[in-house]
N, C-alpha and C positions, 0 to 999 in steps of 0.2 A: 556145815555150810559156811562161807565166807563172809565177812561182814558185808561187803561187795552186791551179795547176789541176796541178801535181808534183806538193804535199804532201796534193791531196786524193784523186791516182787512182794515185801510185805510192808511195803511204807504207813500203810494206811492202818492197820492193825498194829505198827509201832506209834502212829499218830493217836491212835485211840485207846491204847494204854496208857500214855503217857499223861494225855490228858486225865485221866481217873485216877493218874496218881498225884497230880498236883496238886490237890487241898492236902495228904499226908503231907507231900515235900517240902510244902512252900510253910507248913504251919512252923511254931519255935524262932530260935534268935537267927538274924540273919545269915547268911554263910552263903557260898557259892553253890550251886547244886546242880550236879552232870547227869543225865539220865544216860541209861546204857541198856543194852539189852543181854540175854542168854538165852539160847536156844538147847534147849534135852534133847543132844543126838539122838537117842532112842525114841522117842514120842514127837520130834520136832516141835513141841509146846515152845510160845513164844513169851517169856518175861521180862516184861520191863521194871528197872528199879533204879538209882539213884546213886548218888555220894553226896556226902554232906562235908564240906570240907574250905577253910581257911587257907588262902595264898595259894602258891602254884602246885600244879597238880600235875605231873606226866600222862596224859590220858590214850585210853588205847584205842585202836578200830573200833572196838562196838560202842563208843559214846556218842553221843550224835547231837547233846542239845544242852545247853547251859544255860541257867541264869545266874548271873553273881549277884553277889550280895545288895551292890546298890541298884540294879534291876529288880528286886524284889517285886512283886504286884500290893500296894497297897490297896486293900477291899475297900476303904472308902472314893478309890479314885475309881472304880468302876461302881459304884453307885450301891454297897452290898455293906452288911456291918460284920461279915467277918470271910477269911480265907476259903471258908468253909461252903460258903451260899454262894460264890460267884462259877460264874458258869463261863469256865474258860474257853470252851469252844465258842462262844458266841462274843469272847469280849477280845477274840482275834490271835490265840495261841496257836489254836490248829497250823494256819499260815506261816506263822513264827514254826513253828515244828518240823513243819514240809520243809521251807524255806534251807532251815538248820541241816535237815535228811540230804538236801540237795545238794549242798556247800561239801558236804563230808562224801557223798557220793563223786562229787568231781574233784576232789582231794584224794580218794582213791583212786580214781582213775587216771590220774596224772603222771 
């Protein structure tokens, strides 16, 4: 499947993965962090995973969402005493995700 035809029929299963993996991603020293997905032609299983990585980075069709280093989410600024306890769908990443999905779907399309 095309990157294309993911972000337009499984958005919401890329939005909810992604969220589940941002206490892994976000934990450790700062750095840029790209989420991206793969899909297993044979099973069409949908995974979402990450890159952890310092300065620029060439990124391909299936990345869809960043946060750099100085966007990081500090837990104290959402009310929580660690990475681990905040509930990013409710402190507005969802949005931020969609948002992101959106951007790279009409940057495909262009």
């Amino acid at each position: 499947m095309k990157s294309l035809t993911i972000y337009k029929t499984r958005k919401n299963e890329l939005v909810e993965k992604t969220i589940e993996l941002m206490p892994q991603a976000l934990s450790g020293d700062r750095a840029n962090r790209t989420f991206f997905f793969k899909v297993d032609e044979e099973t069409g299983e949908l995974t979402v995973d990450y890159l952890y990585y310092a300065g620029q980075q060439v990124l391909s069709d299936n990345c869809f969402y960043t946060i750099k280093d100085h966007e990081t989410p500090d837990s104290e600024d959402f009310g929580y005493e660690s990475i681990d306890e905040i509930d990013f769908d409710a402190c507005g990443f969802s949005e931020q995700i969609e948002y992101a999905i959106e951007n790279q779907i009409a940057n495909l399309e262009a």
